[in-house]
N, C-alpha and C positions, 0 to 999 in steps of 0.2 A: 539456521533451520528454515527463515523464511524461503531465502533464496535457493535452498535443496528440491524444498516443497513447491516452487514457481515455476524451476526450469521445468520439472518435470510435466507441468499444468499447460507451460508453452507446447512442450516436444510430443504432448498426446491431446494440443490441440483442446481439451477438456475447461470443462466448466469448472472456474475456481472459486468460485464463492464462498464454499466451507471452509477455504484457505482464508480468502480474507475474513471471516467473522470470526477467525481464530485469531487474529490479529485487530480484530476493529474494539475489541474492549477498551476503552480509556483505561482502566488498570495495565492490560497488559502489554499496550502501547507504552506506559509510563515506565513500567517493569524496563521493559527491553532498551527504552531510550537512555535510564539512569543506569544500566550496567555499560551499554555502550559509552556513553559520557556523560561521566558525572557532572559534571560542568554544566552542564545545557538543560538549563530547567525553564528555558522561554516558551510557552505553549505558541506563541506568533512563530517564532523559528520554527519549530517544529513543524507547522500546518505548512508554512513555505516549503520546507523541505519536502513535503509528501507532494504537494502541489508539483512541484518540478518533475519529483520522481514520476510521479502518475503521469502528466502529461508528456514525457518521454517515453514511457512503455508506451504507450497508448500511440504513436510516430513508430515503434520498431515490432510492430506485432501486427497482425490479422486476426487473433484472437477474439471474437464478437463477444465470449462473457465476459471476458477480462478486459474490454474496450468498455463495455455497456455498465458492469460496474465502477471503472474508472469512472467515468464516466457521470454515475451518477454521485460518487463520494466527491468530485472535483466540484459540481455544480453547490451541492450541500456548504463544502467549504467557502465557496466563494459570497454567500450569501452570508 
């Protein structure tokens, strides 16, 4: 669903924000990570993997809210 709802945020260029605070709940981040793998209940993994993710969109986009949000959840986490 994420990814349905992103391309589309990419392809018209738009501000995704309401996409991601649909997704930045700790619940429903946790939700979506344990149907995806059940196994993987390391919250460090987890933050790595977003970290990667983010900072790779963030190289293949011109997207400025989707840079600017990156952006600022990358800085958050690293702290």
């Amino acid at each position: 669903m994420f990814n349905y709802y992103f391309q589309k945020y990419l392809n018209d260029n738009s501000d995704c924000t309401e996409l991601f605070d649909m997704f930045a709940s700790t619940d429903s981040v946790l939700a979506l990570t344990e149907k995806i793998n059940h196994s993987n209940t390391n919250y460090n993994s987890r933050k790595s993997l977003f970290l990667i993710v983010a900072q790779n969109i963030s190289k293949i986009t011109a997207n400025q809210p989707i840079n600017k949000y990156l952006a600022s959840r990358i800085e958050f986490l690293q702290k």
